[in-house]
C-alpha positions as semicolon CSV with decimal commas, in nm:
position;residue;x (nm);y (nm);z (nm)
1;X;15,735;20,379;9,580
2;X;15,378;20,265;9,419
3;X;15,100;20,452;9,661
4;X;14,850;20,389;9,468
5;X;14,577;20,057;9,346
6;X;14,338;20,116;9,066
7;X;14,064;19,862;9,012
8;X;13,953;19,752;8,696
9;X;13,661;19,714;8,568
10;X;13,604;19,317;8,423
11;X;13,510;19,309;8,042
12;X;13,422;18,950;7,978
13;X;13,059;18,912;7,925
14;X;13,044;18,624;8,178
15;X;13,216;18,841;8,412
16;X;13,066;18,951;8,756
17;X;13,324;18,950;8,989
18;X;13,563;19,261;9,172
19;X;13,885;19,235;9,230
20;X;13,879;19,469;9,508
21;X;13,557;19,493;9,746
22;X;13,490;19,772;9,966
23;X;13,606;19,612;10,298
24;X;13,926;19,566;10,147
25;X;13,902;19,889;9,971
26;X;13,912;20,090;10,282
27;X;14,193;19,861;10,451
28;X;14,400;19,978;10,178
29;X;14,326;20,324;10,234
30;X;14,439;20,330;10,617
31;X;14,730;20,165;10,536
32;X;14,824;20,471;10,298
33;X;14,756;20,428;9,943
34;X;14,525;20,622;9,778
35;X;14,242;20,379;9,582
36;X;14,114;20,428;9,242
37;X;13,803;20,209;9,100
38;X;13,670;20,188;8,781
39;X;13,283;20,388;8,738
40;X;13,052;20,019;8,811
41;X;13,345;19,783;8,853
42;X;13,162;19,649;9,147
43;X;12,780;19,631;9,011
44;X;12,746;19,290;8,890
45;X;12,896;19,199;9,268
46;X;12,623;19,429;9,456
47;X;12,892;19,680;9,546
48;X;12,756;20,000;9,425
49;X;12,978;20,365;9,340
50;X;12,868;20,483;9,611
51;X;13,020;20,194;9,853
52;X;13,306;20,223;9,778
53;X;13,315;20,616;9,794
54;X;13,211;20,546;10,135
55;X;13,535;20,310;10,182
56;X;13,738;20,632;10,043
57;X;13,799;20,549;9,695
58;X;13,792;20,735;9,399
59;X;13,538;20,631;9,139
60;X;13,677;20,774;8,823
61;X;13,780;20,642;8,499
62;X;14,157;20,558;8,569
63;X;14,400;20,801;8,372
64;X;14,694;20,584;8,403
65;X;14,968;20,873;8,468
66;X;15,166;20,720;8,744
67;X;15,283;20,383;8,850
68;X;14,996;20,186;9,026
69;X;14,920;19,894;9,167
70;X;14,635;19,780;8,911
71;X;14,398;19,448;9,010
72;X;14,202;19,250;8,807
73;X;14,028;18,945;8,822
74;X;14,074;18,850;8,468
75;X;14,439;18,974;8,280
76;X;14,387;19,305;8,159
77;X;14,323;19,358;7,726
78;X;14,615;19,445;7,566
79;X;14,484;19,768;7,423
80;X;14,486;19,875;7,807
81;X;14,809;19,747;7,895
82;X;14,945;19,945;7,645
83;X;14,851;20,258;7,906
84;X;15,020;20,137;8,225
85;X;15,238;20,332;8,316
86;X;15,598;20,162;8,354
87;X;15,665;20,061;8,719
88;X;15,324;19,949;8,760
89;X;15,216;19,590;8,902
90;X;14,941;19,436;8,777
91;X;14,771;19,156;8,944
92;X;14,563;18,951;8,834
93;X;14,484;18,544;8,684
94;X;14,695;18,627;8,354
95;X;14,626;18,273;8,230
96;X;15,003;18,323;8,092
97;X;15,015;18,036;7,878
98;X;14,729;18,145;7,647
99;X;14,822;18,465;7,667
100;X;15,199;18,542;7,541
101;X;15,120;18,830;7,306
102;X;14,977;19,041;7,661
103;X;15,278;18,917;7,855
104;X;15,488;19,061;7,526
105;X;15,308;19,364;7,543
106;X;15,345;19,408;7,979
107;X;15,738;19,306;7,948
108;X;15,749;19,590;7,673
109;X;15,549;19,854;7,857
110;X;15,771;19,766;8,209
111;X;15,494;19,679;8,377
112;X;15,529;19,419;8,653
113;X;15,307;19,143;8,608
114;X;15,175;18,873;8,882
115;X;14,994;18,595;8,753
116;X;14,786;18,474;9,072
117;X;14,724;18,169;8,943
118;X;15,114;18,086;8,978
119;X;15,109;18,184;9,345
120;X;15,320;17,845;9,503
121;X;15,074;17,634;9,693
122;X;15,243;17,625;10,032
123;X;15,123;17,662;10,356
124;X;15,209;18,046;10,383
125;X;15,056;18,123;10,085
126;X;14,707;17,928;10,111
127;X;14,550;18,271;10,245
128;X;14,661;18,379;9,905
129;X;14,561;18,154;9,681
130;X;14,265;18,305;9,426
131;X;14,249;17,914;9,286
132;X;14,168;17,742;9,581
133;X;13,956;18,009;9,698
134;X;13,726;17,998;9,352
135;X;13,733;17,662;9,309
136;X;13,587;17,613;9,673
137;X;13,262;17,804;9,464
138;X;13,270;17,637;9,147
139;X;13,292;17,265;9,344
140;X;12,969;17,414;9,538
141;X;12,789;17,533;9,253
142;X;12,857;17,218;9,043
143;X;12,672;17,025;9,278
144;X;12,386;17,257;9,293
145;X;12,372;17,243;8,906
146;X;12,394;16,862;8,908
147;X;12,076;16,865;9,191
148;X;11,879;17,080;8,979
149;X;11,890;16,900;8,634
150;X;11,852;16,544;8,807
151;X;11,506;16,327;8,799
152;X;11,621;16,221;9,152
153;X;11,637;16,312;9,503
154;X;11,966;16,373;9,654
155;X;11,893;16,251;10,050
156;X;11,750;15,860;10,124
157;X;11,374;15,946;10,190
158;X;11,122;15,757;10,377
159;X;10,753;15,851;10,306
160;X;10,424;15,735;10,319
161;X;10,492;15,600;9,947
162;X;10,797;15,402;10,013
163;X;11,146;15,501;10,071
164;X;11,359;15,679;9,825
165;X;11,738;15,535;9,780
166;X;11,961;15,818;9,800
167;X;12,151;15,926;9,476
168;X;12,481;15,799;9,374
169;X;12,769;16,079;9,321
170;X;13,131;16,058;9,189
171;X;13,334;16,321;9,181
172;X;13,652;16,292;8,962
173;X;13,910;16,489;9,051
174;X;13,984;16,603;9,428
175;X;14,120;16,919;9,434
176;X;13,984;17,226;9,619
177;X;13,688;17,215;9,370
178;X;13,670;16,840;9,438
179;X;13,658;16,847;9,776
180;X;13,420;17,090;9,789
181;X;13,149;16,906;9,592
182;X;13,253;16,613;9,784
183;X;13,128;16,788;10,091
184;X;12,844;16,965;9,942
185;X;12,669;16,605;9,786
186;X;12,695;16,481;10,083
187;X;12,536;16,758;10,316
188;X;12,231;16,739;10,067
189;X;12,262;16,363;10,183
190;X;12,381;16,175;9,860
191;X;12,621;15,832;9,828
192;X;12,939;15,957;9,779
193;X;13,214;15,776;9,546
194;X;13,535;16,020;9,449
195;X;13,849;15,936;9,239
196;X;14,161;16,118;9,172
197;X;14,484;15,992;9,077
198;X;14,712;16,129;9,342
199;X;14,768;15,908;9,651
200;X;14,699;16,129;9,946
201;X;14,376;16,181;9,783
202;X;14,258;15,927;10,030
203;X;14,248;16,039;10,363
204;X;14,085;16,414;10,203
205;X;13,809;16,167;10,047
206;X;13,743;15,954;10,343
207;X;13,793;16,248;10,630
208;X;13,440;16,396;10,395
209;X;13,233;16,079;10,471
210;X;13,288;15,973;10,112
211;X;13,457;15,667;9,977
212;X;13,756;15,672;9,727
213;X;13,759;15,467;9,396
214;X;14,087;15,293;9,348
215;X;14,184;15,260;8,991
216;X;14,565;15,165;9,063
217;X;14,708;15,478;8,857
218;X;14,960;15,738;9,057
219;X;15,009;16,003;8,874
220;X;15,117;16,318;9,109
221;X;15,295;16,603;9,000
222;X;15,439;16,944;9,107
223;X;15,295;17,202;9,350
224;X;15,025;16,944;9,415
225;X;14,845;16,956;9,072
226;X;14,829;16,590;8,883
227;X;15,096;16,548;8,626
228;X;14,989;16,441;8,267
229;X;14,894;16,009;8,225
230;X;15,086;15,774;8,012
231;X;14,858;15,647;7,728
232;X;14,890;15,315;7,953
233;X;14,788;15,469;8,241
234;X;14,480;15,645;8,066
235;X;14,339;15,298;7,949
236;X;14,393;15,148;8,301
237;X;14,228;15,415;8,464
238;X;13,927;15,445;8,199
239;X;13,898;15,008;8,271
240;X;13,881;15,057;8,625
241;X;13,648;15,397;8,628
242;X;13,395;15,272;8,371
243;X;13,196;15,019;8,623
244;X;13,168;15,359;8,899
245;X;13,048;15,588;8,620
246;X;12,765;15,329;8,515
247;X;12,642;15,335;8,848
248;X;12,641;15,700;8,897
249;X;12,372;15,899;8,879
250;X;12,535;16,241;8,936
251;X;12,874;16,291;8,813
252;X;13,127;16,577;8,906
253;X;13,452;16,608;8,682
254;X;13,744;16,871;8,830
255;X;14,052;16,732;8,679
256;X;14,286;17,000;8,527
257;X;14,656;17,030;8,466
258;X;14,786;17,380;8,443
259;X;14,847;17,521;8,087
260;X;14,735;17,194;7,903
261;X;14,376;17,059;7,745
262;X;14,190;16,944;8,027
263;X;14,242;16,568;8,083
264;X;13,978;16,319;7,883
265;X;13,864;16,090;8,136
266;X;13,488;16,000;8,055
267;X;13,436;15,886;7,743
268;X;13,159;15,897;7,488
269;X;13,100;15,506;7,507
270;X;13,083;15,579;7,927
271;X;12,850;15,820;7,883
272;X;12,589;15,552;7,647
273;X;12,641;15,332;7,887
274;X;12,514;15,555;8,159
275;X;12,178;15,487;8,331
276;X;11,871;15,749;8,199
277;X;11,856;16,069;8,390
278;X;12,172;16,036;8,462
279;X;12,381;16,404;8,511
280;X;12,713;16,465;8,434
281;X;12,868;16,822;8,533
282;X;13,212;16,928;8,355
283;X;13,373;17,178;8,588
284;X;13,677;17,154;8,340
285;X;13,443;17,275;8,042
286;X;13,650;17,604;8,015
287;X;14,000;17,408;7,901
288;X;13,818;17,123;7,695
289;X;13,610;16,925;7,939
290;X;13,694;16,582;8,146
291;X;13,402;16,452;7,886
292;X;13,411;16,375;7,550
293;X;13,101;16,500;7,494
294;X;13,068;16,815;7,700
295;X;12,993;17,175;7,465
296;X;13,153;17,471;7,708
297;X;12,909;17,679;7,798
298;X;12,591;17,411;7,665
299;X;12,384;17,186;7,825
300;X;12,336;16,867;7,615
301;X;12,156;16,545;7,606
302;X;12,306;16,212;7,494
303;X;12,167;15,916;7,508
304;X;11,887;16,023;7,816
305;X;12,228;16,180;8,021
306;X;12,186;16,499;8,060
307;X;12,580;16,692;8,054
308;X;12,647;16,996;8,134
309;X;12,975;17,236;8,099
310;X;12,908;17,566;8,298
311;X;13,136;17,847;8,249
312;X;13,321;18,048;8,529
313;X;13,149;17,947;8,772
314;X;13,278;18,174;9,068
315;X;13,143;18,428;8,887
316;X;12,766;18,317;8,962
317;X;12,834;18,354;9,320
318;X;12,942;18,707;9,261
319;X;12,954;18,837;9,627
320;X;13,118;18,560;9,817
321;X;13,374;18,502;9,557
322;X;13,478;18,896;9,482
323;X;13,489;18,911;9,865
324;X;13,705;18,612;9,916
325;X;13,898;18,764;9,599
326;X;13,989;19,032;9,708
327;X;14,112;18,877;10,070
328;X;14,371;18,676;9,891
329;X;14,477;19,002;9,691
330;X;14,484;19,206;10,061
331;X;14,702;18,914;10,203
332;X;14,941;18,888;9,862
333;X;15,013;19,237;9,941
334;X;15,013;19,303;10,290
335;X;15,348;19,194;10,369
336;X;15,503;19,426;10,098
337;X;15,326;19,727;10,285
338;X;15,595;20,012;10,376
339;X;15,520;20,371;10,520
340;X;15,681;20,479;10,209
341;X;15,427;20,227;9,957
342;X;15,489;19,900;9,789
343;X;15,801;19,690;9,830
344;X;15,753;19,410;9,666
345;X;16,058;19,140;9,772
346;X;16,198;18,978;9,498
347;X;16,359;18,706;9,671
348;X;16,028;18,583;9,855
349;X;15,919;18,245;9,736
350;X;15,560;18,351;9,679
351;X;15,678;18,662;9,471
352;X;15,923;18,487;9,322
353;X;15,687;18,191;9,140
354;X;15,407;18,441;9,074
355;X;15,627;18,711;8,865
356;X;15,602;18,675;8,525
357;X;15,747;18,949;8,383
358;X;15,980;19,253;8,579
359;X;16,172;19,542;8,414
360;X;16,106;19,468;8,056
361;X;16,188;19,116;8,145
362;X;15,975;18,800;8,118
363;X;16,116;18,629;8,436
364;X;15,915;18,359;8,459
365;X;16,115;18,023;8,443
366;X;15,795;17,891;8,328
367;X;15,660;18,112;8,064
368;X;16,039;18,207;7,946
369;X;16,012;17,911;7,689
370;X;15,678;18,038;7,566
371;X;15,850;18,354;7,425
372;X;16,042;18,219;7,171
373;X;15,826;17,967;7,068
């Protein structure tokens, strides 16, 4: 029986989120496992050594001698994986399509590995889910981005100089993310326009105050996520779309599809034909961009539009998002909780679609095809 978590400590540059936060930390503890975190793994988050000492951890560099329950936010290198000790779980968003040689390397070393990001999205499991939970951020923050680099108010203002129209927003792509800058546009008081190509889209859009662009194309998928267009369906939906994206002054892209390129949906000739000061923000940046002319990680000017493709954006709301982080970690692992340790049960659904690899074995329907690829 595993009875004991180690934290890690996140190595991308970009990085500034915990897996594991104090609060949860010391709810760990009482429930009987001994906690081990990483020397500064919660710094960038403004959780200090010393917090989590007070929580009842251990802050010491992890020796990896026994079979632990190790969390992440980001998969673990797989220099380090090659020190887990077999038995071990690891948790964390394993991005397993790009990353086949670590999954390899995890299957080799008998280390159980949980890719987060597969976690099913059902009702049971929405307290869970790291996705929705970070995208609720980076939907936030996109709009906040988008406020800043616009010429133009957000609200309808009426002053002593005339009134002010208030600014036009679309936001393509209503997901969590989606949704979230949906509802964020239109607290700072824009015009709200969304599309999406799933049909219960709809009522989400409308129950937010904001009005849903019809473009005639269907295209829902699995587990909720939007399955990838026909090259038909792509130049109806980039017909109907261009007249909304002319207008727009502010526009939010979200759409993704799991494992693939992110979907092109606003083209370089939209952009030129966008009005000046226009600002488009490419949430999808990280897995290609929803624009054709977004640079990840740039801010670039085309034509008087200003676009920009932010990186990891949960990460710049550090706090909030290692907090709600580490919930959905707590809540994956509660159930499996046993006087004796961790139980994880193998014929739970959640379990079940988030285990990539068990025993030596990739076990992964999905990622099964990958290894012999």
């Amino acid at each position: 029986m595993i009875k004991t978590i180690i934290v890690l400590k996140e190595t991308h540059p970009l990085e500034k989120r915990v897996a594991l936060d104090p609060k949860n930390v010391e709810r760990f503890i009482k429930a009987g496992f001994k906690v081990i975190v990483t020397p500064d793994a919660g710094v960038k988050a403004y959780f200090n050594n010393e917090a989590y000492e007070k929580a009842g951890a251990v802050v010491t560099t992890p020796a990896f001698d026994e079979a632990s329950i190790i969390v992440s936010i980001n998969a673990p290198t797989a220099a380090l994986a090659q020190q887990f000790k077999a038995g071990s779980i690891s948790l964390s968003m394993l991005d397993p399509y790009n990353n086949v040689d670590l999954i390899k390397t995890l299957a080799t070393q008998k280390v159980n590995a949980i890719s987060l990001e597969f976690i099913p999205r059902i009702t049971r499991a929405q307290s869970m889910d790291v996705l929705s939970s970070q995208a609720t951020i980076s939907g936030y923050q996109s709009v906040l981005i988008s406020a800043d680099l616009s010429p133009r108010f957000f609200p309808m203002l009426t002053t002593a100089a005339g009134t002010i129209r208030p600014a036009k927003v679309l936001v393509i792509g209503v997901g969590v993310a989606g949704l979230q800058a949906i509802a964020t546009a239109k607290r700072l008081g824009a015009q709200v326009e969304a599309y999406d190509i799933r049909p219960d889209a709809k009522e989400q859009v409308e129950s937010l105050g904001a009005k849903l662009v019809d473009t005639g194309v269907n295209a829902a998928g699995e587990g909720g996520y939007a399955r990838e267009l026909t090259e038909d369906e792509k130049a109806q939906q980039a017909k109907a779309l261009a007249k909304h994206v002319k207008e727009a002054h502010i526009i939010i892209t979200t759409a993704a599809i799991p494992g693939k390129r992110a979907p092109l949906i606003v083209t370089k000739e939209m952009v030129e034909a966008m009005m000046p000061g226009a600002v488009i923000v490419d949430m999808a940046a990280e897995t290609g961009g929803n624009c054709e002319v977004t640079k990840p990680g740039e801010t670039v000017i085309l034509n008087e539009v200003t676009i920009a493709g932010p990186l990891n954006l949960p990460s710049t709301v550090a706090i909030h998002a290692s907090e709600m982080f580490s919930q959905n970690i707590y809540n994956y692992l509660n159930p499996f909780i046993t006087e004796e340790g961790l139980v994880l049960d193998l014929e739970d659904e959640v379990v079940r679609d988030s285990l990539i690899t068990y025993e030596g074995e990739v076990v992964s329907e999905r990622i099964k095809p990958l290894m012999t690829a």
